[in-house]
N, C-alpha and C positions, 0 to 999 in steps of 0.2 A: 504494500500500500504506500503510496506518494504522500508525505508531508505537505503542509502548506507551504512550505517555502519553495520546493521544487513543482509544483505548479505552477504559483508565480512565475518561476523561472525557464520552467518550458512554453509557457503564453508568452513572454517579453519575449524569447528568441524567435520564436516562431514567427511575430510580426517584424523584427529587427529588417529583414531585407526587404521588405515595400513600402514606399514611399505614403504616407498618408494626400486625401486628396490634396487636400487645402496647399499641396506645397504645388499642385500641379498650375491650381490657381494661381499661386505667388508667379509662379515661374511663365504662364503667361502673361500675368500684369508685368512684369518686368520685363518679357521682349517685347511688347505691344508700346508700352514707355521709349525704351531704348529706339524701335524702330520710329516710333514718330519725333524723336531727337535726332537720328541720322538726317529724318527727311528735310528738317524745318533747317537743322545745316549746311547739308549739303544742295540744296533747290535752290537755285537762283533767281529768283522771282523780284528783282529790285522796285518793283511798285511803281510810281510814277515811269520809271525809265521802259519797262514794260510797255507801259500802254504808251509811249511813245512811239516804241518801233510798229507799233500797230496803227498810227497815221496814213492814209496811202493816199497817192494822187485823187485828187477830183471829189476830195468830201466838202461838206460843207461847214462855214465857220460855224453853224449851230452841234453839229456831226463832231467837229475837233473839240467845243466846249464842252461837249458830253463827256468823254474821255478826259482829256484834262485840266479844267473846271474851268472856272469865267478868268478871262486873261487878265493880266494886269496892266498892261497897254496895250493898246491901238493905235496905228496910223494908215490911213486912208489918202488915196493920190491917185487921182479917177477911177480907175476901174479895180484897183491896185489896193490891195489892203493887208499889212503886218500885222498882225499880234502877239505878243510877249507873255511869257509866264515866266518867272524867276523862283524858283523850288526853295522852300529852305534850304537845301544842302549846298546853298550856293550854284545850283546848273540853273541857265537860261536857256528857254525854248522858245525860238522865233520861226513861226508859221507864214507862209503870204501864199494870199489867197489871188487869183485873177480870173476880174469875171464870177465871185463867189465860190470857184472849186479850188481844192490845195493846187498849189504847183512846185512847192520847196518847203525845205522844213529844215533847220541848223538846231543843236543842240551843240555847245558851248559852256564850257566854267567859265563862271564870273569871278574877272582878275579885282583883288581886292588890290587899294592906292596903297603906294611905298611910304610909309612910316617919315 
């Protein structure tokens, strides 16, 4: 006849080599974690500059406001019309329109004055 202690101790051995659920959980929260930290790393998605390169010939100034919000100038010379956005990060995007469809678009850093 088996003691109580050796019961005990052939139940703890018996379960000693499988893993209980809950670590299966753990161990999917932690790749699930880990993969959506690769992704937010390594994805290149620079936000305004994105939706820049998505500008294409022949939209319209309302079409380019959509995407890059309301400009922060305009200039107008008959048919011929600029607009500017200046981003926080210091980049300037100058759009001209002719005739109201794109026809050029510069994206430039803005040189700060010499001290």
């Amino acid at each position: 006849m088996m003691s109580k202690i050796d019961e005990h101790t052939t139940a703890d051995a018996a379960g000693k080599g499988q893993p209980r659920f809950g670590s299966y959980i753990g161990l999917f929260f932690v790749v699930a974690i880990l993969g959506i930290l690769s992704f937010a790393l390594l994805h290149d998605d620079s936000g305004i500059g994105h939706a820049y390169a998505g500008l294409k010939p022949g939209m319209t100034p309302t079409e380019v406001a959509a995407v890059l919000g309301v400009p922060r100038s305009e200039t107008r010379t008959g048919p011929s019309l600029v607009q500017t956005w200046r981003m926080p990060d210091g980049i300037i995007f100058k759009v001209r329109f002719q005739d109201g469809k794109l026809i050029a678009k510069e994206r430039r850093a803005e040189v700060s004055p010499a001290p």
